[in-house]
N, CA, C and O atoms as a GROMACS GRO file, in nm:
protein
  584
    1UNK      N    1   0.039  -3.184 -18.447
    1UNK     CA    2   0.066  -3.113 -18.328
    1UNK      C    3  -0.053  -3.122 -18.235
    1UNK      O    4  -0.163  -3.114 -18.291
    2UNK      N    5  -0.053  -3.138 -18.087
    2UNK     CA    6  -0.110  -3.158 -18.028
    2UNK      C    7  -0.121  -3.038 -17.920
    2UNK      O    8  -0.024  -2.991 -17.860
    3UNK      N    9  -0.279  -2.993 -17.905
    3UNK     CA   10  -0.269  -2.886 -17.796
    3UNK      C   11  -0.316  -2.937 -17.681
    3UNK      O   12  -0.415  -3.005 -17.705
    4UNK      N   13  -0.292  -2.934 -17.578
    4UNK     CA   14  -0.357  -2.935 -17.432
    4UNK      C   15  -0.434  -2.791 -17.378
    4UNK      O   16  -0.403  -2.672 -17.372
    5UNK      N   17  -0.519  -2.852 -17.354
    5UNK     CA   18  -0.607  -2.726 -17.265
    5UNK      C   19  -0.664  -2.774 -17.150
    5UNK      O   20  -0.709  -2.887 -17.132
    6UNK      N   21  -0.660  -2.694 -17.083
    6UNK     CA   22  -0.637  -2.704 -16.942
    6UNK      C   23  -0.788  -2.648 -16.943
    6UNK      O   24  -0.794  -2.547 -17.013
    7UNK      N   25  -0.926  -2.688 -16.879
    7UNK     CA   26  -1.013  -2.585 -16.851
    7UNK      C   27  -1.025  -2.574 -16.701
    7UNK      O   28  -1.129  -2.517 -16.671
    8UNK      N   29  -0.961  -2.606 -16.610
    8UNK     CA   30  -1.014  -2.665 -16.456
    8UNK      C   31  -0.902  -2.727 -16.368
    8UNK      O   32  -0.900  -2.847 -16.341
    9UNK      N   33  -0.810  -2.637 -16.326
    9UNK     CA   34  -0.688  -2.654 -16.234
    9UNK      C   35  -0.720  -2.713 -16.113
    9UNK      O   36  -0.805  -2.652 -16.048
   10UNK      N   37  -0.663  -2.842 -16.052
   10UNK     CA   38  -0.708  -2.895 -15.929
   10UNK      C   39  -0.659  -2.810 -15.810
   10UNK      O   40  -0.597  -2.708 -15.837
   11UNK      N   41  -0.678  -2.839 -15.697
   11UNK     CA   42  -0.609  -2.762 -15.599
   11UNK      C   43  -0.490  -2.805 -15.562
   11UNK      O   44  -0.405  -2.732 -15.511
   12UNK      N   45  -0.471  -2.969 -15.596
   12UNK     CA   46  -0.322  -2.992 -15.560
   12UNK      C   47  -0.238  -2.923 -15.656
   12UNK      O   48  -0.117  -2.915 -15.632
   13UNK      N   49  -0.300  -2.859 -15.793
   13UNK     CA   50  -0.227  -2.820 -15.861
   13UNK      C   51  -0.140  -2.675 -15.841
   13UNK      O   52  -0.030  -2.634 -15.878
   14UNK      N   53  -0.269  -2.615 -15.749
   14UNK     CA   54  -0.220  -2.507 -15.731
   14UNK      C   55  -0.115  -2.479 -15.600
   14UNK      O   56  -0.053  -2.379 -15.564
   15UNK      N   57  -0.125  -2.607 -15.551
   15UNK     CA   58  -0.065  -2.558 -15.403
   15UNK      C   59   0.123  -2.616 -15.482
   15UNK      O   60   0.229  -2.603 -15.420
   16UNK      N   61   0.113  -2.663 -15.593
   16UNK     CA   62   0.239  -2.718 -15.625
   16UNK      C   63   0.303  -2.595 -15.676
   16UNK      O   64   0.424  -2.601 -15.650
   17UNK      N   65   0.274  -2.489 -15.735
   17UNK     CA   66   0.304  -2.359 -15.743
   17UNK      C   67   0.296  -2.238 -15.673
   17UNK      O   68   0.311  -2.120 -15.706
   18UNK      N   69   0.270  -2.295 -15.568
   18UNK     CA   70   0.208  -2.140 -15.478
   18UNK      C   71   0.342  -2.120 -15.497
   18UNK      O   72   0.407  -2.196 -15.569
   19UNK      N   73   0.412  -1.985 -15.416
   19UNK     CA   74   0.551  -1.947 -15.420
   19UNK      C   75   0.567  -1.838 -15.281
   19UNK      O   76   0.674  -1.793 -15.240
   20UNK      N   77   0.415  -1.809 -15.217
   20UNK     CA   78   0.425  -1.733 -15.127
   20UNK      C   79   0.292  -1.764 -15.028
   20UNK      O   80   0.204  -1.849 -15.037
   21UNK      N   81   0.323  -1.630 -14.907
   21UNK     CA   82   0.200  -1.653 -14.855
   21UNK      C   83   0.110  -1.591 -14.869
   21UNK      O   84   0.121  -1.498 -14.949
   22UNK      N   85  -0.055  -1.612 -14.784
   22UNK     CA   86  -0.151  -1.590 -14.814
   22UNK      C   87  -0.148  -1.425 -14.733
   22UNK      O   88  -0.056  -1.406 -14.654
   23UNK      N   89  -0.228  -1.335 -14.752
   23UNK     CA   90  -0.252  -1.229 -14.640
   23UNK      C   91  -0.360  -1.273 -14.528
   23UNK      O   92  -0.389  -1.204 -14.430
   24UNK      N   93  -0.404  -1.376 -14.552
   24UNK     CA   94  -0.445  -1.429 -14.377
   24UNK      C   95  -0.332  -1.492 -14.295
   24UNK      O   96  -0.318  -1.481 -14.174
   25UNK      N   97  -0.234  -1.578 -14.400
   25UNK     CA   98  -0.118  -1.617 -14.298
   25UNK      C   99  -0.070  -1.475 -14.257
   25UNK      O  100  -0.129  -1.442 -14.154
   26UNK      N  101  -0.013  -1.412 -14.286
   26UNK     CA  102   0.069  -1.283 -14.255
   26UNK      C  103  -0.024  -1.240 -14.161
   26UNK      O  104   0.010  -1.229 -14.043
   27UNK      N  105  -0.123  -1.218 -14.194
   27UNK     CA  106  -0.216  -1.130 -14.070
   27UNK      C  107  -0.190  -1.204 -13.922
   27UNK      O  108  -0.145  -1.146 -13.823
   28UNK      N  109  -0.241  -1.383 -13.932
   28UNK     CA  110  -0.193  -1.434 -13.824
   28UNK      C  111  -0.093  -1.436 -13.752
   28UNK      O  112  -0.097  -1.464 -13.632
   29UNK      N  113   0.019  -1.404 -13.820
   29UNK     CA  114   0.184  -1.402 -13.762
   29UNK      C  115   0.182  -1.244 -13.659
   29UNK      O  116   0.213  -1.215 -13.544
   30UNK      N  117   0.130  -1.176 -13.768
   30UNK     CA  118   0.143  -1.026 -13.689
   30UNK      C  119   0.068  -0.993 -13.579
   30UNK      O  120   0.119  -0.913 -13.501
   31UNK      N  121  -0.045  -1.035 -13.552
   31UNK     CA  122  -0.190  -1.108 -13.428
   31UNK      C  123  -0.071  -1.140 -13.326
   31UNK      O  124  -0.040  -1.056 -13.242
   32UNK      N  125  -0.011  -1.253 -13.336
   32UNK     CA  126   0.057  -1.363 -13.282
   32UNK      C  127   0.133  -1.254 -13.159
   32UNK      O  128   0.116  -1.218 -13.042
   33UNK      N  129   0.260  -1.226 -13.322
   33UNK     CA  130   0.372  -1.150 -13.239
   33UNK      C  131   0.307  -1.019 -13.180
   33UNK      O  132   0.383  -0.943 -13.122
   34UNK      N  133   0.188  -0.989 -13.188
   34UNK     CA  134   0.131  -0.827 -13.145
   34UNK      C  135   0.091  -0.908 -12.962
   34UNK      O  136   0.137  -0.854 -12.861
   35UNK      N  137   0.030  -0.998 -12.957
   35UNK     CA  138  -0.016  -1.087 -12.865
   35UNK      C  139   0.113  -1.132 -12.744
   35UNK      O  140   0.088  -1.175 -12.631
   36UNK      N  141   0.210  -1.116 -12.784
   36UNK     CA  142   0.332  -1.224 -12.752
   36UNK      C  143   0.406  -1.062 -12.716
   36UNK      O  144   0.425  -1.061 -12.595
   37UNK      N  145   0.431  -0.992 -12.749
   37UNK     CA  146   0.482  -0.892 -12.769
   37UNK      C  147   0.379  -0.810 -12.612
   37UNK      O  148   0.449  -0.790 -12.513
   38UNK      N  149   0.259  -0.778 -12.602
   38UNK     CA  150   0.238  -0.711 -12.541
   38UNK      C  151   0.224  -0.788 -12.376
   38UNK      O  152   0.221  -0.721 -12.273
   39UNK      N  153   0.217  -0.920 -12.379
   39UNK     CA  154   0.244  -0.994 -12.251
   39UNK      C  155   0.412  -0.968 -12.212
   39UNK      O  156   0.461  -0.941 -12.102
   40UNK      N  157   0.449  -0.977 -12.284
   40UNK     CA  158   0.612  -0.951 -12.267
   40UNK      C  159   0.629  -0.804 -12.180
   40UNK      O  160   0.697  -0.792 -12.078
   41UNK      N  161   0.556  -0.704 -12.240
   41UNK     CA  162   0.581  -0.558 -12.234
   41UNK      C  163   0.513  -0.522 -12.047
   41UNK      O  164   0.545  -0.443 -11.958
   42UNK      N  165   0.420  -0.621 -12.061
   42UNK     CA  166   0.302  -0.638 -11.932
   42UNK      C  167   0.428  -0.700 -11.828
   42UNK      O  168   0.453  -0.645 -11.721
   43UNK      N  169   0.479  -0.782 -11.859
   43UNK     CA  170   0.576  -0.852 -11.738
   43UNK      C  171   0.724  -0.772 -11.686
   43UNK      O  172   0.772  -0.748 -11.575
   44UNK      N  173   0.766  -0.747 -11.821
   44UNK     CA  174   0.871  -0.642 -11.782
   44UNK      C  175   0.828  -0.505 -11.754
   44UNK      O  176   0.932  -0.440 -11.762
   45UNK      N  177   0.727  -0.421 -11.723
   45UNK     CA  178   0.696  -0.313 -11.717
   45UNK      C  179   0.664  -0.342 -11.583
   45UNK      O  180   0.675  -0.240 -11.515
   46UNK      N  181   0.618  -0.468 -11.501
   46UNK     CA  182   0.592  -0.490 -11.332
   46UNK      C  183   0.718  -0.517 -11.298
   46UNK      O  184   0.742  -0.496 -11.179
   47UNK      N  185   0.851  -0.575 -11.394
   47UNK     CA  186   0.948  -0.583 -11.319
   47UNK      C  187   1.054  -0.470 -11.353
   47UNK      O  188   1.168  -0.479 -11.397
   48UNK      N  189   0.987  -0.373 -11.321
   48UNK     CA  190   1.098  -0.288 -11.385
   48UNK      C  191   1.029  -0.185 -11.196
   48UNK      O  192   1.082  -0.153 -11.090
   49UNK      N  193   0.933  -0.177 -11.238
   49UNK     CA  194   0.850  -0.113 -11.110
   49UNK      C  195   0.922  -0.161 -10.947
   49UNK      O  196   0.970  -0.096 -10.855
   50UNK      N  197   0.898  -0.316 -10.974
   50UNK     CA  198   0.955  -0.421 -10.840
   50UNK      C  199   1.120  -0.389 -10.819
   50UNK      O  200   1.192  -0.381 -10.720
   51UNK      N  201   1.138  -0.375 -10.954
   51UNK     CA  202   1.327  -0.340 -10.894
   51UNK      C  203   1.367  -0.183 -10.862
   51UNK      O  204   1.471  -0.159 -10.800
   52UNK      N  205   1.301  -0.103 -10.897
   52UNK     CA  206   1.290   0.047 -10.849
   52UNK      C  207   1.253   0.061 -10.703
   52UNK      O  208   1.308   0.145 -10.632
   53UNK      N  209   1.140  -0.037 -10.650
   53UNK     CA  210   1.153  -0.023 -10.519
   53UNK      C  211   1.266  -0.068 -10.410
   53UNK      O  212   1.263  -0.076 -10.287
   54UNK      N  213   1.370  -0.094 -10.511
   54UNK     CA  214   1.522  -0.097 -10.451
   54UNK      C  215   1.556   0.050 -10.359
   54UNK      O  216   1.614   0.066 -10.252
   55UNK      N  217   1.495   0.140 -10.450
   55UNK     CA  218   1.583   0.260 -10.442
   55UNK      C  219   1.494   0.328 -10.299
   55UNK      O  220   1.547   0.420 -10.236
   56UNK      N  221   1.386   0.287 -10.266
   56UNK     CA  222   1.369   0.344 -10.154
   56UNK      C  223   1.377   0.227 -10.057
   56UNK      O  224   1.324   0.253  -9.949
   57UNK      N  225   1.421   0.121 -10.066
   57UNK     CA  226   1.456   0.030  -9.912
   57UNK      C  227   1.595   0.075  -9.882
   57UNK      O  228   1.644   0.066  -9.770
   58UNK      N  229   1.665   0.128  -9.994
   58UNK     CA  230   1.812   0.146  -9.993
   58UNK      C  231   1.815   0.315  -9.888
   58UNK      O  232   1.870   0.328  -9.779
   59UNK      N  233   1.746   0.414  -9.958
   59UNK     CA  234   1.715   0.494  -9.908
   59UNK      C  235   1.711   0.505  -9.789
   59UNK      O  236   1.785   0.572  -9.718
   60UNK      N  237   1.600   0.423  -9.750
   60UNK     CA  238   1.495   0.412  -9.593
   60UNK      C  239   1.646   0.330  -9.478
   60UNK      O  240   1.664   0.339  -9.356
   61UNK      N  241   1.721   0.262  -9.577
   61UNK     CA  242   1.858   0.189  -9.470
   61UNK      C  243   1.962   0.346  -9.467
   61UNK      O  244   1.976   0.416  -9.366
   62UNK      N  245   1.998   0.362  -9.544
   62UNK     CA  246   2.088   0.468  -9.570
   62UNK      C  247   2.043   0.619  -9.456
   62UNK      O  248   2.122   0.689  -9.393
   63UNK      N  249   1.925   0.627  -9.461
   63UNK     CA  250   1.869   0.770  -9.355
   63UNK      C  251   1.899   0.706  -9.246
   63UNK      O  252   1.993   0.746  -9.178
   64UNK      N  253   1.810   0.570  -9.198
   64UNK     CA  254   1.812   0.549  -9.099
   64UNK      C  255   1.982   0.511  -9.027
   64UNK      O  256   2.005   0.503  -8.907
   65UNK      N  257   2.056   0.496  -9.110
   65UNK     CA  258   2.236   0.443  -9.043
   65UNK      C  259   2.279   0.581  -9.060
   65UNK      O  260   2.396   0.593  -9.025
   66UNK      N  261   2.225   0.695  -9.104
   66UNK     CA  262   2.268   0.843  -9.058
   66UNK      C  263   2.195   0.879  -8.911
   66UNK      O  264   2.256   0.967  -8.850
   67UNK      N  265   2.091   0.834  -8.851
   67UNK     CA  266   1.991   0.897  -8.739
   67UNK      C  267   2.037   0.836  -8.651
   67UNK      O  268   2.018   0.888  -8.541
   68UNK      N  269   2.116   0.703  -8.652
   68UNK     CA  270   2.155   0.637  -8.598
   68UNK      C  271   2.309   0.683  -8.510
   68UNK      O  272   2.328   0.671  -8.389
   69UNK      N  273   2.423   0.746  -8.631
   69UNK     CA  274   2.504   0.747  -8.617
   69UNK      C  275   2.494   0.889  -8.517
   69UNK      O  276   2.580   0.917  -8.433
   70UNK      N  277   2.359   0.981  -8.548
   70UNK     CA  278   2.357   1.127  -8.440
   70UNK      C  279   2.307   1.065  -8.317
   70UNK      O  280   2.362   1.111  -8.217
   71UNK      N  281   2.224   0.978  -8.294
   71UNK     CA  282   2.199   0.920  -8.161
   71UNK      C  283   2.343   0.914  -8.092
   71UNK      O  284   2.377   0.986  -7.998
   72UNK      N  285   2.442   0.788  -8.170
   72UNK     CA  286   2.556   0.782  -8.081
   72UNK      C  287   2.638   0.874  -8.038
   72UNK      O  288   2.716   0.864  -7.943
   73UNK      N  289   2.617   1.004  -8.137
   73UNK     CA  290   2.718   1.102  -8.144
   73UNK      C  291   2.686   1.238  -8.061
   73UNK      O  292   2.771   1.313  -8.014
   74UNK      N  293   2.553   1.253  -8.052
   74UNK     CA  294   2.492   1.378  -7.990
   74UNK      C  295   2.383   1.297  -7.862
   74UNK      O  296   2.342   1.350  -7.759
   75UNK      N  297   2.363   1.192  -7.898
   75UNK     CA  298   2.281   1.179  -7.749
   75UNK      C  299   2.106   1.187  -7.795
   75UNK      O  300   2.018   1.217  -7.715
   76UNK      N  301   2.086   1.157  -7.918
   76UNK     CA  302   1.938   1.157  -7.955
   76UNK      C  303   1.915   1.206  -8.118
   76UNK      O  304   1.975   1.291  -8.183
   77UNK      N  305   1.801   1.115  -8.156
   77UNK     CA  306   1.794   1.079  -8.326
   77UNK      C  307   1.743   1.246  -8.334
   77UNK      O  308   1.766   1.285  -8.448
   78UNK      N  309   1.705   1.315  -8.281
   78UNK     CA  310   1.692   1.484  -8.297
   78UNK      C  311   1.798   1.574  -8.275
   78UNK      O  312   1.791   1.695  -8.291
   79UNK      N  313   1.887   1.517  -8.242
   79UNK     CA  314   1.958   1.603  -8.200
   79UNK      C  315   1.986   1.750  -8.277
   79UNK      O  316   1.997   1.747  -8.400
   80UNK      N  317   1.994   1.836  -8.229
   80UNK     CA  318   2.033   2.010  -8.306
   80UNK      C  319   2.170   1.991  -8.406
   80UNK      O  320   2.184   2.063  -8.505
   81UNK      N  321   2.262   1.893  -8.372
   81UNK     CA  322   2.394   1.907  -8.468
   81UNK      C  323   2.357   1.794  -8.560
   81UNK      O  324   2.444   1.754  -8.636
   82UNK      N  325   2.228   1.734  -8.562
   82UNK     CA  326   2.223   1.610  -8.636
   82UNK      C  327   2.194   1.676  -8.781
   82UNK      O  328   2.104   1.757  -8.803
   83UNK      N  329   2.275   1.631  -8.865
   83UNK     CA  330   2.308   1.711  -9.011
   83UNK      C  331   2.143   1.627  -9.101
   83UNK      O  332   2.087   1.706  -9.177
   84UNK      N  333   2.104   1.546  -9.095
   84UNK     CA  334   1.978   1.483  -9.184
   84UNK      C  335   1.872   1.613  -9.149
   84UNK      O  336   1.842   1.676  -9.048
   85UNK      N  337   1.833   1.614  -9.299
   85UNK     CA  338   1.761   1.729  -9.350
   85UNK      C  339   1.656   1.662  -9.406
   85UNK      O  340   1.682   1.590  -9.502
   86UNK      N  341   1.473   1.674  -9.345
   86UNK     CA  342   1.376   1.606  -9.440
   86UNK      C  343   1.338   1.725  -9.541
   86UNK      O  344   1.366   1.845  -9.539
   87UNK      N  345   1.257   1.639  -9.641
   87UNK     CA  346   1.281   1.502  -9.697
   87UNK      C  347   1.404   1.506  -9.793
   87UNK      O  348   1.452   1.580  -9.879
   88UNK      N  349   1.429   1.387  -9.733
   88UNK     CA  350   1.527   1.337  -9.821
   88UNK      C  351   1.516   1.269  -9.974
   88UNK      O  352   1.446   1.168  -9.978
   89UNK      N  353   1.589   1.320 -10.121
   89UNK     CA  354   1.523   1.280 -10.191
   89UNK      C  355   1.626   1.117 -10.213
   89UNK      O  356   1.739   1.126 -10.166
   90UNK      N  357   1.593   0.987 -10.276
   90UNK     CA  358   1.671   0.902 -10.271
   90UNK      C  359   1.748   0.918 -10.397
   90UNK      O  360   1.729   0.994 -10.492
   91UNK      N  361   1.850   0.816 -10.372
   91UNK     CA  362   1.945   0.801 -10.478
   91UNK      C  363   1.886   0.845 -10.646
   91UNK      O  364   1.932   0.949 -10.696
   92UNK      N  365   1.801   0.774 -10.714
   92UNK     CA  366   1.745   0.796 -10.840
   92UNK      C  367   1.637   0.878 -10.854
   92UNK      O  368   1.584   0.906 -10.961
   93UNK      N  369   1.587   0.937 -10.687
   93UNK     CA  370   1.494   1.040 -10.707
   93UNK      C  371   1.397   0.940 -10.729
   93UNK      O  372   1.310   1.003 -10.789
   94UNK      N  373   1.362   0.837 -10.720
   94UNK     CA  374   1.212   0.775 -10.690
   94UNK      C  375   1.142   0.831 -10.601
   94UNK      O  376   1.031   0.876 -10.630
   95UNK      N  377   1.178   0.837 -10.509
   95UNK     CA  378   1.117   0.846 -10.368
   95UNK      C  379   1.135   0.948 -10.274
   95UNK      O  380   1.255   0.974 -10.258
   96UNK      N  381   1.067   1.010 -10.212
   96UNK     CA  382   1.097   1.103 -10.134
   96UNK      C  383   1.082   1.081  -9.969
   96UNK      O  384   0.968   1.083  -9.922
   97UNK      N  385   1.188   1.063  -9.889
   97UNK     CA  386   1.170   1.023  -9.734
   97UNK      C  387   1.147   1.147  -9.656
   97UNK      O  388   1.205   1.254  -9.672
   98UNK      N  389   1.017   1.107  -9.534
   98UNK     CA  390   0.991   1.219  -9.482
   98UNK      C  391   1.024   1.113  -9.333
   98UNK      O  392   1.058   0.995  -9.334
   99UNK      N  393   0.996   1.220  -9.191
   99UNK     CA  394   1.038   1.101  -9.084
   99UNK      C  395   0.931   1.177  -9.027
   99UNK      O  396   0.863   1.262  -9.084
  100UNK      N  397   0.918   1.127  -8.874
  100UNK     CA  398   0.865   1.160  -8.771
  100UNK      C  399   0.963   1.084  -8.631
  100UNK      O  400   0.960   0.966  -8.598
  101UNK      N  401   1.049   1.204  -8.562
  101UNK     CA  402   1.161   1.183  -8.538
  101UNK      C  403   1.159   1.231  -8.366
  101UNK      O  404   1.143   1.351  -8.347
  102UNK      N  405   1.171   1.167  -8.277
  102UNK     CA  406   1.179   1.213  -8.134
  102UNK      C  407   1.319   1.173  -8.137
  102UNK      O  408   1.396   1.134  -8.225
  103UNK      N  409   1.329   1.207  -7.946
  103UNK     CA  410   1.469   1.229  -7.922
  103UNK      C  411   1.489   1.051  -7.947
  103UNK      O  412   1.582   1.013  -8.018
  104UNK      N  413   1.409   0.966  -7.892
  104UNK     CA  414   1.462   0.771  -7.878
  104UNK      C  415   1.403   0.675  -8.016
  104UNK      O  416   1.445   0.573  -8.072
  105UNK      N  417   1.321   0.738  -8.031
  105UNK     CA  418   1.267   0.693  -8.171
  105UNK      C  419   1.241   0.805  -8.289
  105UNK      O  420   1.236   0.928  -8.298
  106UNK      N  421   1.225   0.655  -8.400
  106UNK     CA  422   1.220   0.738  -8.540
  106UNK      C  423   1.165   0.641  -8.586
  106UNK      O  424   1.173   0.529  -8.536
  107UNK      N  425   1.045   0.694  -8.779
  107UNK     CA  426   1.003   0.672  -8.814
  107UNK      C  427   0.956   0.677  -8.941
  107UNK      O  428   0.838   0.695  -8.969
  108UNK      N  429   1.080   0.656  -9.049
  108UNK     CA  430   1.074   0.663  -9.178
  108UNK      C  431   0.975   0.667  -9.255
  108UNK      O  432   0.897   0.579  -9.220
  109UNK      N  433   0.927   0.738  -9.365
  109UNK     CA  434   0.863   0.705  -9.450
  109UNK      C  435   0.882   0.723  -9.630
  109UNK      O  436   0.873   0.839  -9.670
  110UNK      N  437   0.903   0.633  -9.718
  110UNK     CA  438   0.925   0.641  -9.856
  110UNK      C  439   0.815   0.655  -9.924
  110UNK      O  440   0.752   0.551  -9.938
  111UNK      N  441   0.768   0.754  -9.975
  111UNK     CA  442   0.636   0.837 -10.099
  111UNK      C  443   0.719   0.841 -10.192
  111UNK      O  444   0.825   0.904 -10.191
  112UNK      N  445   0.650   0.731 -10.332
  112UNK     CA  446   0.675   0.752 -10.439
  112UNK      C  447   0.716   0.901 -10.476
  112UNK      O  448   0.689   0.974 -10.380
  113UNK      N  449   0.774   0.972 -10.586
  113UNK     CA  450   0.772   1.125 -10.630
  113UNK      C  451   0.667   1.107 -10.709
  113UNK      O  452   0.646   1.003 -10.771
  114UNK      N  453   0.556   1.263 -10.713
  114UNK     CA  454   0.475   1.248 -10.820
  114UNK      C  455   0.521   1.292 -10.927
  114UNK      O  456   0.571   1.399 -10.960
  115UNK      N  457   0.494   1.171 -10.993
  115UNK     CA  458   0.495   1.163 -11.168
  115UNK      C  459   0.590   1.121 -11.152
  115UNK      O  460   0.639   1.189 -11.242
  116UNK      N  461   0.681   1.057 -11.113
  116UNK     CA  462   0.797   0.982 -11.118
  116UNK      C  463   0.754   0.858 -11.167
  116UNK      O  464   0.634   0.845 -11.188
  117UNK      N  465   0.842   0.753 -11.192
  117UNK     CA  466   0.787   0.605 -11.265
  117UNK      C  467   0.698   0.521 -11.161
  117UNK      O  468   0.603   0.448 -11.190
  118UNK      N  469   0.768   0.561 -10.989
  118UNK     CA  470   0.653   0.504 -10.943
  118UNK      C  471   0.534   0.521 -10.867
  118UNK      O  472   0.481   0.455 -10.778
  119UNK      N  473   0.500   0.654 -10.939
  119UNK     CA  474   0.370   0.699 -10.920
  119UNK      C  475   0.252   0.578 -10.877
  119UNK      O  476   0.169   0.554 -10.789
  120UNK      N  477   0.292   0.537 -10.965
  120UNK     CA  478   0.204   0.428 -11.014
  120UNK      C  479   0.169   0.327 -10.931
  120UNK      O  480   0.053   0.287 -10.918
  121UNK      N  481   0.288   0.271 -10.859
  121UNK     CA  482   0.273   0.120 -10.798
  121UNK      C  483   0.158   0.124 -10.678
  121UNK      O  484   0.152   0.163 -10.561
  122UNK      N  485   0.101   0.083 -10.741
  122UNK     CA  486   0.005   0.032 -10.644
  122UNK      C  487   0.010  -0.075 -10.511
  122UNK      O  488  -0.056  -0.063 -10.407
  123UNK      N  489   0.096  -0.171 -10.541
  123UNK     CA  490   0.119  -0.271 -10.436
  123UNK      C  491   0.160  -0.236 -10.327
  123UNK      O  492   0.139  -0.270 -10.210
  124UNK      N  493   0.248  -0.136 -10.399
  124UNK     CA  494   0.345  -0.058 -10.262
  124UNK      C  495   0.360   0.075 -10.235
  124UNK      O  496   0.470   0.128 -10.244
  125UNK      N  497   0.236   0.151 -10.194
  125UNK     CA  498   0.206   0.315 -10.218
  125UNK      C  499   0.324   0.412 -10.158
  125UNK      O  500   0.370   0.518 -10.199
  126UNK      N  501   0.363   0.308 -10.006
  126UNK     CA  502   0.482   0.358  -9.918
  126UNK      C  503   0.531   0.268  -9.870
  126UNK      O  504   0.463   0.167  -9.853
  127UNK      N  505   0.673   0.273  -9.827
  127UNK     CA  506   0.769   0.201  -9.723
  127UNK      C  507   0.774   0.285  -9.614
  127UNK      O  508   0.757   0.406  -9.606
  128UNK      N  509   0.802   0.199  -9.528
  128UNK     CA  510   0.855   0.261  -9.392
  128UNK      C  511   0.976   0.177  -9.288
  128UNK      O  512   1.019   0.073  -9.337
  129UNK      N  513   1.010   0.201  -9.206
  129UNK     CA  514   1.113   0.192  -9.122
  129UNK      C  515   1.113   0.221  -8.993
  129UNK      O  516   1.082   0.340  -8.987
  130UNK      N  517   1.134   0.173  -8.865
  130UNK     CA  518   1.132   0.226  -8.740
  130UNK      C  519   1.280   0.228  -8.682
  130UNK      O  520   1.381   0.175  -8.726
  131UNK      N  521   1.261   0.304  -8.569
  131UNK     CA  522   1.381   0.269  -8.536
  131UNK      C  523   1.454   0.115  -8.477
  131UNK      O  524   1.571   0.078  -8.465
  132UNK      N  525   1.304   0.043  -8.445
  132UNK     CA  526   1.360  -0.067  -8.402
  132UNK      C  527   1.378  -0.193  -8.492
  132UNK      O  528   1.404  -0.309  -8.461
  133UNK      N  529   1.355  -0.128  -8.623
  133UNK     CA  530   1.409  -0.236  -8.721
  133UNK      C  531   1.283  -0.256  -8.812
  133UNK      O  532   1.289  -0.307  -8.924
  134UNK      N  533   1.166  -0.211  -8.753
  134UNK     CA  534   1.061  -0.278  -8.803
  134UNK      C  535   0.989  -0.207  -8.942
  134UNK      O  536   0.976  -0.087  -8.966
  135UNK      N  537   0.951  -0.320  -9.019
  135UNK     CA  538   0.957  -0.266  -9.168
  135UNK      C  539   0.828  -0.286  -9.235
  135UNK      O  540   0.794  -0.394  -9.283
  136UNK      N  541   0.759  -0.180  -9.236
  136UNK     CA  542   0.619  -0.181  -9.276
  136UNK      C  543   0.596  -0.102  -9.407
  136UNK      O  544   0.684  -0.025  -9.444
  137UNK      N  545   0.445  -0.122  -9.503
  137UNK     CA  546   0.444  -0.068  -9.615
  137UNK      C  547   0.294  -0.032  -9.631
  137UNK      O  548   0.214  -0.079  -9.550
  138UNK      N  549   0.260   0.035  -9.712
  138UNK     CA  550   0.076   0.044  -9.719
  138UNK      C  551   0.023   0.003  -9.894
  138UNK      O  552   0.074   0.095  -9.957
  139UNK      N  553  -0.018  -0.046  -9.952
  139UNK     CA  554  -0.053  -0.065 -10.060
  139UNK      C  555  -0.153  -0.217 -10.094
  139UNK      O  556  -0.218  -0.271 -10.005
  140UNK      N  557  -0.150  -0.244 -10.168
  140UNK     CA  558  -0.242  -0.383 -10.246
  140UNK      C  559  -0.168  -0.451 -10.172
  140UNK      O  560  -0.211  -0.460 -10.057
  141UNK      N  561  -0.040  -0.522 -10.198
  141UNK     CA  562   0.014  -0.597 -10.228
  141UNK      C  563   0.167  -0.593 -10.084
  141UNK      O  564   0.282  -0.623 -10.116
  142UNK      N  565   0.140  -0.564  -9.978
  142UNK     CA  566   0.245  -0.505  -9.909
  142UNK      C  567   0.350  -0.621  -9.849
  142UNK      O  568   0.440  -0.584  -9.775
  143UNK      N  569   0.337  -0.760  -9.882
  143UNK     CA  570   0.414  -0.854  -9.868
  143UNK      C  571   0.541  -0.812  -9.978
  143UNK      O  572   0.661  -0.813  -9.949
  144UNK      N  573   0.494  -0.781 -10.085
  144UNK     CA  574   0.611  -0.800 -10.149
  144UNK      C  575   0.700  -0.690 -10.173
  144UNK      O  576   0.789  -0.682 -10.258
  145UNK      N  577   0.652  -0.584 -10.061
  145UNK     CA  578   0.713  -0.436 -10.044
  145UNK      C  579   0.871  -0.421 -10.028
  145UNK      O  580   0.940  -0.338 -10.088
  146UNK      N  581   0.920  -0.521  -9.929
  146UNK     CA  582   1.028  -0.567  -9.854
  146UNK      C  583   1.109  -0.700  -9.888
  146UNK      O  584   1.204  -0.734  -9.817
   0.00000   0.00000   0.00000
């Protein structure tokens, strides 16, 4: 009878049995997806911001085609029977519209709500609106307000 003894396993030997992975592979995977995962969270969390400022251009159109409709109806965007009440809060409550309103002109303005989600945005602190169409914003980034 013959014994074999083994004193000194090669490495190809061992990689012919591995059966799992190492805890540095695993660590790397979880790095990876932690990495991959928080760029993700970074891009959709600015586009979640950018599509909320829907709710006050929508707003800022919606007041202004009410101030509009008391001009034709009473004879001036102030008028005493003109039913618009500031501020107006918008549809989802983002935003809160305040005006500055004579009898021939008007002059919208959209302020985030505080502590609302877009407290925050920086690019676009406010919208605004005139009566003559013209559409201005104050923040970082005020090109991409509109």
């Amino acid at each position: 009878m013959k014994f074999l003894i083994r004193l000194k396993s090669t490495g190809s030997d061992m990689m012919k049995h591995s059966n799992g992975y190492t805890i540095i592979e695993l660590l790397l995977v979880v790095a990876i997806i932690g990495i991959l995962g928080s760029i993700a969270l970074n891009f959709f969390g600015d586009s979640v911001v950018r599509a909320n400022r829907t709710d006050a251009r929508s707003g800022l159109t919606q007041v202004a085609g009410s101030l509009e409709k008391c001009k034709s109806l009473y004879g001036g965007y102030n008028a005493a029977n003109c039913n618009v009440v500031f501020p107006v809060a918008t549809d989802s409550n983002y935003y809160s519209i305040t005006a500055v309103v004579a009898v021939s002109t008007f002059t919208l303005t959209a302020t985030p709500v505080v502590g609302g989600p877009q407290a925050n945005d920086a690019d676009c602190t406010t919208l605004t609106l005139a009566n003559t169409g013209v559409k201005g914003a104050t923040g970082a980034n005020t090109g991409d307000c509109w």
